[in-house]
C-alpha positions in Angstrom: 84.3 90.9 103.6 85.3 94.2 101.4 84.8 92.0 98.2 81.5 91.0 99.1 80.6 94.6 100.5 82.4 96.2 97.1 80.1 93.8 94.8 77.3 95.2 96.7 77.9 99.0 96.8 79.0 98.5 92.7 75.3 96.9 92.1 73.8 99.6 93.8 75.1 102.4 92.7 76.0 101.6 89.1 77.6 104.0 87.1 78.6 106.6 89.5 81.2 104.8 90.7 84.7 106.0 88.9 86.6 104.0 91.3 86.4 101.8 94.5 89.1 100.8 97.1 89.8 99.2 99.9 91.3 101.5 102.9 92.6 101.2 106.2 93.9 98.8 108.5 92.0 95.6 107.2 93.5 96.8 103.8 96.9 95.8 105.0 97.7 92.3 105.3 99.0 92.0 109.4 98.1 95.6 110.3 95.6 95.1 113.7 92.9 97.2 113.9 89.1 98.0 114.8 86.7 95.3 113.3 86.2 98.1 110.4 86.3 97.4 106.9 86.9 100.8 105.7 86.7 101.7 101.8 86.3 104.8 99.5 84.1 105.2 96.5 84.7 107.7 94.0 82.6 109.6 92.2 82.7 112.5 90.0 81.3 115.5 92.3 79.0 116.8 94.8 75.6 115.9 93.5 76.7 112.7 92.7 78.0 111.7 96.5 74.1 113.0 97.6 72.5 110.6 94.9 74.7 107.8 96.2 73.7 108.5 99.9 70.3 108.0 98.9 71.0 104.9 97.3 72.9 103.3 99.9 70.8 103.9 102.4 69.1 100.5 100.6 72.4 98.8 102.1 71.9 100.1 106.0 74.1 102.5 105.5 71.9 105.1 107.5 74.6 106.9 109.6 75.4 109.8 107.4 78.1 112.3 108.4 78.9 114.7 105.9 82.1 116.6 105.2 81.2 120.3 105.1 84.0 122.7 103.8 86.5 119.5 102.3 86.2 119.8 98.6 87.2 116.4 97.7 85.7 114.3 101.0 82.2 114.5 101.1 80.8 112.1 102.9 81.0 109.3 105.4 78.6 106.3 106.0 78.0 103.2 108.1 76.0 100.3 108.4 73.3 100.9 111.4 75.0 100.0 114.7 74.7 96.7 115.5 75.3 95.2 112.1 78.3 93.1 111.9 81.1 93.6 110.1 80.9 97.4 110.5 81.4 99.2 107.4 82.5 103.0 106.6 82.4 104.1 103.0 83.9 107.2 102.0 82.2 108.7 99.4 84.7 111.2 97.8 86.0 112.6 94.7 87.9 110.6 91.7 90.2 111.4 90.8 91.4 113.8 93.5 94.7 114.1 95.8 93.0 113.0 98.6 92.2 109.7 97.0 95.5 109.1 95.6 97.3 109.9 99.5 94.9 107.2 100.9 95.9 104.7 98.2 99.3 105.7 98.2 99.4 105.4 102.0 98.2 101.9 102.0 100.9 100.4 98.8 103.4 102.0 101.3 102.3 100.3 104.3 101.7 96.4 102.6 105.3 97.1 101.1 106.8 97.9 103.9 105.5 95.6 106.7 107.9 97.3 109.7 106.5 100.8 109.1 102.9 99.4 108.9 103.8 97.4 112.6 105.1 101.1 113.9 101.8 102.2 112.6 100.0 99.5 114.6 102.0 100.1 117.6 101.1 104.2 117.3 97.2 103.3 116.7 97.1 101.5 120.0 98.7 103.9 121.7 96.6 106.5 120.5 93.5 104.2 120.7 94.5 104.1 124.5 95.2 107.9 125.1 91.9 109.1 123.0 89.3 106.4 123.8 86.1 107.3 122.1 87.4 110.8 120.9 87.8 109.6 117.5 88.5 113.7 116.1 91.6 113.4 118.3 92.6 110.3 117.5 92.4 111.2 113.7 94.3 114.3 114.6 97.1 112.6 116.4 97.7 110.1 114.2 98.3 112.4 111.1 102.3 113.2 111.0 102.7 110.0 111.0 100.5 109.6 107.9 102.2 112.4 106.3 105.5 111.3 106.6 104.2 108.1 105.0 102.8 109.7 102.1 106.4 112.0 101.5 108.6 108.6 102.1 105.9 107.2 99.2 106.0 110.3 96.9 110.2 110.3 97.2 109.7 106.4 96.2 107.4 106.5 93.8 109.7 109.5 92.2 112.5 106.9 92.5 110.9 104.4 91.4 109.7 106.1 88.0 113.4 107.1 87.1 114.4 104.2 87.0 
């Protein structure tokens, strides 16, 4: 579904994509989740990420949330409700650090499949405890995503000595 979705999005928008990855829990072979197909497109700034919401709004991506005040996430986008598979692109700046934690999160998790099954088993708790309070549910999830992204880095560091 994200290959055919990514081949879309790249048609559409052209040029203005630097980069585009897959993200989340359907990005993780045996990680449950939502039926979202979450993914982040990178372009280069600002008034780039408002030309691409025009565009995609050609795909049904018509539910528009901006991020005011983060200078490297700037927007959010789904298909209309009640297309199926829901989508969410994240239209945000590349390269940036908050592109590499989210693709650096997601190497850790498919390499280390017990940490991403904690991850499930914290996600459904959460899902349970916040319901539809997705802001919370964000929120409550992220020192575990942090201490993801620092076993990663230490890794990574390791890793590159070597």
């Amino acid at each position: 579904m994200y290959e055919k979705e990514k081949t879309k999005v790249l048609d559409t928008l052209g040029d203005k994509v630097l980069a585009i990855e897959h993200m989340g829990s359907s990005a993780v072979p045996g990680l449950g989740g939502k039926d979202i197909v979450d993914f982040m497109v990178g372009v280069k700034g600002k008034k780039d990420a408002r030309e691409c919401v025009q565009m995609l709004q050609s795909l049904d991506y018509t539910r528009i949330t901006p991020q005011p005040g983060h200078t490297e996430w700037f927007y959010c986008l789904s298909k209309t409700p009640g297309i199926t598979p829901r989508y969410h692109l994240h239209l945000m700046k590349y390269p940036s650090p908050f592109w590499n934690k989210h693709v650096l999160f997601r190497y850790y998790l498919c390499a280390h499949p017990e940490v991403a099954a904690e991850y499930y088993q914290l996600k459904k708790k959460l899902a349970d405890k916040y319901g539809s309070d997705r802001i919370g549910y964000t929120e409550a999830k992220s020192e575990f995503i942090e201490s993801v992204v620092t076993k990663a880095h230490a890794e990574r560091m390791r890793t590159d000595e070597d």
